[in-house]
N, C-alpha and C positions, 0 to 999 in steps of 0.2 A: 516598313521597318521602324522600329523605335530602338535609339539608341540611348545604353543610361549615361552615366554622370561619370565622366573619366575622372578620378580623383587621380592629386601628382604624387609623385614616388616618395617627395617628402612626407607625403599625410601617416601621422604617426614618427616618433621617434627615429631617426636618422640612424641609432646604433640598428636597425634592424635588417641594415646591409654593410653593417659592420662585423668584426670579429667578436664582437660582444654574445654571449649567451641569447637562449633567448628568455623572455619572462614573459608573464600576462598579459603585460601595458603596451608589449613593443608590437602592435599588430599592424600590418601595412595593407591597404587597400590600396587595388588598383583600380577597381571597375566598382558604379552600385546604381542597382537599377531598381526598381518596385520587386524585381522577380530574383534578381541574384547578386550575387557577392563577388567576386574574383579577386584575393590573396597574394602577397608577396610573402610564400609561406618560409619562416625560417628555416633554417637546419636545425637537426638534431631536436626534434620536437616530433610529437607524435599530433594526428590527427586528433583522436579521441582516444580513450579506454574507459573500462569499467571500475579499473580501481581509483579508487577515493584518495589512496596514497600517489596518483601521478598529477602533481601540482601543474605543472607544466604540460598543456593541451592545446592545440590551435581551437577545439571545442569552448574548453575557459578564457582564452582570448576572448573568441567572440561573446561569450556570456557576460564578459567583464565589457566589454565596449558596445556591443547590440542587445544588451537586456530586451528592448523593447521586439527583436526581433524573431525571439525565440516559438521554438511550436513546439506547444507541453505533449502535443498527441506522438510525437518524437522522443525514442530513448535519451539522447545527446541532444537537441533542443534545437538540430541543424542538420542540414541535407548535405554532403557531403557529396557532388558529382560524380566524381572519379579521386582516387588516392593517388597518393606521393609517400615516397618511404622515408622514417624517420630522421634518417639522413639527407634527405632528399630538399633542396628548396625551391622555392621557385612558385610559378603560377596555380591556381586550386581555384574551383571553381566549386561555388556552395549556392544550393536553392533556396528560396526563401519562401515555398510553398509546396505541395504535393504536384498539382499540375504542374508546376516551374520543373520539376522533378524529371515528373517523366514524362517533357518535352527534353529535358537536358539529357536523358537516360535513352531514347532514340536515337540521337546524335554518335551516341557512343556506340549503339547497338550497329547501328547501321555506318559506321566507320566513316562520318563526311567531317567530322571532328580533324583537328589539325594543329597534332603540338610539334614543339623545335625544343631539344634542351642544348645544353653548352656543358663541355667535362675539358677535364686536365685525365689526360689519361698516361700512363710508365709506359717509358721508353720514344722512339721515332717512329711515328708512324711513316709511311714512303708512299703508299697509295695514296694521292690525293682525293679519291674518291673509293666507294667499298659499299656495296651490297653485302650486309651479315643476313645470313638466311637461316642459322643452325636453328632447327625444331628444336624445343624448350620444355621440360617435363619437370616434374618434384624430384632432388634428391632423399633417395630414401637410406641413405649408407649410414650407420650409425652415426653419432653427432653432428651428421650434414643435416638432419631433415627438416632444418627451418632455411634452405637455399633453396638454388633451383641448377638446372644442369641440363648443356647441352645433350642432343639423342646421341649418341654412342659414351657417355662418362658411366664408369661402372654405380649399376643402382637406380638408372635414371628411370622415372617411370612415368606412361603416360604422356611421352612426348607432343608439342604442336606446332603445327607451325607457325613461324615468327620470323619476321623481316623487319631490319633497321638499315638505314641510309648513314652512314657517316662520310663527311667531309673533312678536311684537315683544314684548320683555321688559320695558325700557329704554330711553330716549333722552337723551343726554348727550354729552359730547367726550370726543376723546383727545389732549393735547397740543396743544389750543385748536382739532381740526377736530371739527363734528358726527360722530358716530356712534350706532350702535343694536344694544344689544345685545339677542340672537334665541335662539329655540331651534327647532333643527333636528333634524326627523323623515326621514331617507332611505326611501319605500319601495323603492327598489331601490336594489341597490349597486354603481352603474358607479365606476369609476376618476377621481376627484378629486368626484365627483359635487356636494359642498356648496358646493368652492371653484366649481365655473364654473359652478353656479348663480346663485350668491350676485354672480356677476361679470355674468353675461350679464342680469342686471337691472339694471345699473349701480351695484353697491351690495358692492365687492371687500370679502373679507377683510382685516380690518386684518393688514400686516406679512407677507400674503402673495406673498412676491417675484417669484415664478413667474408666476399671473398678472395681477402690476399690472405686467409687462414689467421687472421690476428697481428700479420705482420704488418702491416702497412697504418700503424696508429699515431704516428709522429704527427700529420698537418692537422690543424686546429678543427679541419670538418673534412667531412668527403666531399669533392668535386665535384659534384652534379646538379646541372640546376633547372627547373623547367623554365626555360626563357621564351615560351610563345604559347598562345596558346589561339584557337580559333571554334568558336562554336557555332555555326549558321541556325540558330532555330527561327521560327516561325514568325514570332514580334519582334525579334530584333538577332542582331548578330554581333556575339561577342566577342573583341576580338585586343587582344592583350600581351605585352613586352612587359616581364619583366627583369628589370634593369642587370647588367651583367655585373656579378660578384667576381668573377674571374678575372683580376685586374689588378696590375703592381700595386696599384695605390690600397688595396685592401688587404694586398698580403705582397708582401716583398720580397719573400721567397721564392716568389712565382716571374722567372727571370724571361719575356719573350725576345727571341733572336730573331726569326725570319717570318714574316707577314707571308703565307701562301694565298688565303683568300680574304675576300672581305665579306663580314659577317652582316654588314647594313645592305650589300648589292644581294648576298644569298639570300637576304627575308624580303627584298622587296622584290624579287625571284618569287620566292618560293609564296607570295602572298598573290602575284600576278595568277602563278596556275591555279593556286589555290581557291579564288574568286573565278574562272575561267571555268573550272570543275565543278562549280558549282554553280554556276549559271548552266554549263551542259546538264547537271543533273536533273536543274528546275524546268531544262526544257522536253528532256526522256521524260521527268514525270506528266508533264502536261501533256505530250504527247499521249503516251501511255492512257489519261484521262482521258482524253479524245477517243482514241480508239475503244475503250471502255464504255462511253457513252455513244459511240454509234455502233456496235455490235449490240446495246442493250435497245437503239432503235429498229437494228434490223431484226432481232428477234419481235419486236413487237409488232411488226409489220408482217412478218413471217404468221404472228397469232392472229393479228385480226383478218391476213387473206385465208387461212385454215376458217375462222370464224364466216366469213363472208361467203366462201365458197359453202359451205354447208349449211348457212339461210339461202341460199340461192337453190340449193338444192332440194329442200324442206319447199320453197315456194312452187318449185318446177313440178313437185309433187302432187302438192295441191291442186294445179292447175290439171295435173294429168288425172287427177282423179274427179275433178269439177266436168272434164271432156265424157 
């Protein structure tokens, strides 16, 4: 295993876990290895696009600060692992090569990958714990069809399956309404997957404008933040916090009352199984290899007693015809 260079949550401008916008200059790394990147992506920032008019890019970030690390044979000049939504902040993991790629793009494919986010979600949640399972498909209802929407919302198409774990962290207000702050486990990764979870229980992301229908635009950003992330590839295993935004001292509207669980015992939980699962993986696949190479010795033994018995028979003939 090779691990890269933990760079601290200071590297880069401090306003960038701040309430401050975000700009070009304010990029935060967390992780930097010969092969990848891993981000303290802000809010309200877009990954990439194609238009020339959106100044504001985590793609121009990095242009502005890894000039040297760019690959021209690339639209956007960077590999991009997995997305996060413009609202969305938190961890992001970028390749810094084609194979880096897709060795990063297996991970995902094959679901050993391992993120945790953190939200402020409307109202009290009371379940401590909550299995969300609603299949997930495009809304296709006039002015919806840039969301997504539970299997049974009228319009829904294309439904899939989707499972998220939430926990209650937290219970307290924001700006004098109840709220609950959670930590969200995706097992799969459809498209908006936490927010219309988190909706279709009655219980929306705070600041989420999309889907509170436009109402919910008062807090300075939406709620959401990828706070963990875990990548097990092959050279090395990347494995990343970051730092929680969620926090009076960042916003003081965000009032917490009652401590449910605690969020450093749930990740060093949830990092125990996670390393646990993955050593059983490492040991089914070598198993698996094992067996693979000796069913390819028994067949060979299988050809050369087929081979050996039929010179033996070729000789016995000889001899019968020598008599």
């Amino acid at each position: 295993m090779r691990s890269g260079l933990k760079w601290p949550l200071h590297d880069g401008p401090k306003k960038n876990l701040s309430m401050e916008p975000a700009s070009v200059e304010n990029l935060c790394v967390l992780y930097h290895s010969a092969d990848y990147l891993v981000l303290n992506k802000h809010w309200d920032i877009r990954i990439d696009s194609k238009l020339w008019s959106e100044t504001h890019t985590v793609q121009k970030q990095l242009m502005h600060r890894f000039p040297q690390l760019a690959d021209p044979q690339t639209h956007y000049g960077f590999r991009f692992c997995h997305q996060l939504d413009f609202s969305t902040s938190g961890a992001l993991c970028v390749a810094l090569n084609k194979a880096a790629a897709g060795q990063a793009y297996r991970c995902f494919k094959d679901r050993t990958v391992t993120k945790a986010y953190l939200a402020l979600v409307r109202g009290t949640v009371t379940d401590g714990r909550m299995t969300l399972d609603a299949a997930i498909g495009k809304n296709t209802t006039e002015g919806k069809t840039h969301m997504m929407c539970v299997e049974g919302t009228e319009g829904c198409e294309n439904p899939k399956p989707s499972q998220t774990l939430l926990t209650v962290l937290e219970r307290g207000s924001y700006d004098g309404e109840p709220v609950t702050k959670v930590l969200l486990q995706p097992l799969t990764g459809r498209t908006h997957q936490l927010r219309v979870h988190c909706c279709s229980i009655g219980h929306p992301i705070v600041g989420d404008f999309t889907y509170s229908l436009g109402t919910d635009g008062s807090p300075y950003r939406m709620m959401l933040h990828a706070y963990f992330l875990q990548i097990p590839l092959q050279r090395e295993v990347i494995q990343v916090t970051a730092s929680d935004p969620i926090v009076p001292e960042l916003d003081p509207k965000w009032k917490p009352e009652t401590v449910v669980a605690n969020l450093e015992r749930l990740m060093s939980e949830l990092i125990t199984r996670t390393e646990a699962d993955e050593r059983r993986r490492k040991e089914e696949e070598e198993a698996r290899k094992l067996a693979r190479e000796e069913e390819k010795k028994r067949r060979k033994s299988v050809v050369e007693s087929v081979e050996e018995r039929a010179q033996c028979q070729h000789w016995l003939s000889e001899w019968n015809l020598s008599d």
